[in-house]
Phi, psi and omega in degrees: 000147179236318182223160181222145191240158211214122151306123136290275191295161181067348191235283172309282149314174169231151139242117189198232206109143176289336179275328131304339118352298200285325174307290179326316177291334174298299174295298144297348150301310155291000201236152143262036143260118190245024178256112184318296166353298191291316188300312223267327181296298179311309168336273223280340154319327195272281154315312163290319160308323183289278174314336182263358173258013172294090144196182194031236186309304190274004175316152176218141164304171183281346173257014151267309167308339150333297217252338174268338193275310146311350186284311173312296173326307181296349206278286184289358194208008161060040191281143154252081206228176133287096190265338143311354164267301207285005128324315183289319190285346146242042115340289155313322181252356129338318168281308192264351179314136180297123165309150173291164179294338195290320225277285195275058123267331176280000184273317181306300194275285220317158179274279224260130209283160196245135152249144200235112169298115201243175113306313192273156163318154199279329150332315212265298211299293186346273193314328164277327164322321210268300181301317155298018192013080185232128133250103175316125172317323181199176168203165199190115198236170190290324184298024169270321189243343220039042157191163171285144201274126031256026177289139185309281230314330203275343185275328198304317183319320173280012169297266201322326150283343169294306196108010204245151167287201190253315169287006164273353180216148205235189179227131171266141180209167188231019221213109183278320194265004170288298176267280229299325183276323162292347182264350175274357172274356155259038166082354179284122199271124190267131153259011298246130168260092224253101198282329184250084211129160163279146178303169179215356182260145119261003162304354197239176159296163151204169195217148164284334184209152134349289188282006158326304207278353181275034173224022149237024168277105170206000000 
């Protein structure tokens, strides 16, 4: 192995947080969803739907899938906000989501520089990298391919910026159909991190914490 690539949210990151506390909190208030829970489910329904119909010509960034995915609300749930602010507070959680306790001790331990693969803009994650003082050799976010994980080009890219065949590196995710199917669609050894829960994969490795995974770097 020479490098190991790495998700943000859910893997590095939580999703959560005060700024997302406060959209949610927002939003049911304005809304007629007012179960944190039903919202949130839809949200990211939503936001996933959008991404996988993102790619080449049709692509869209994550603050225009942002900015459609309120549009939907107002439209289908009468939410009634300010969408320009609860845009900005998520924003703030791209940037500001708390990292798991797992995290800068495996950046610290690991032997092979990590690079870290996204969704989200490269703008948002540098600045959380930054905050957390974490340094990744690179990172390689989708506006880089114009498509969304699970499409290969977003992986092929961290080959190529890496510099690694595919069998030289493996990917931690915490998404089997985000990481896991993508990255075996470039040819990539999938890792899946559950921190929480049952495996429901056992086709795939999974590790309970980070530091599992420094005992497949060989």
């Amino acid at each position: 192995m020479k490098a190991a690539f790495m998700d943000y949210t859910g893997t590095i990151v939580q999703e959560g947080g005060k700024e997302m506390q406060e959209t949610v909190m927002t939003m049911c208030q304005n809304s007629n969803l007012h179960e944190p829970k039903t919202l949130l489910k839809e949200w990211w329904g939503i936001v996933k739907r959008l991404e996988a119909e993102s790619c080449g010509d049709s692509y869209l960034s994550e603050d225009e899938i942002a900015d459609r995915a309120l549009n939907f609300f107002v439209e289908k749930y009468q939410l009634k906000a300010d969408l320009e602010e609860l845009h900005k507070l998520i924003q703030g959680f791209w940037v500001n989501a708390p990292v798991f306790s797992d995290v800068k001790e495996f950046f610290e331990a690991c032997p092979l520089p990590i690079y870290v693969i996204s969704n989200n803009g490269i703008q948002y994650v540098s600045r959380a990298m930054e905050l957390n003082s974490l340094s990744p050799a690179g990172i390689v976010c989708a506006d880089m391919v114009r498509a969304y994980k699970p499409h290969r080009e977003l992986f092929e890219k961290a080959l190529e910026v890496s510099g690694c065949a595919p069998e030289e590196v493996l990917h931690v995710g915490d998404s089997y159909q985000s990481d896991g199917i993508g990255a075996v669609s470039a040819g990539i050894k999938p890792v899946l991190i559950i921190r929480n829960g049952p495996n429901e994969h056992p086709e795939i490795t999974t590790v309970k914490k980070l530091s599992e995974v420094l005992d497949l770097l060989h």
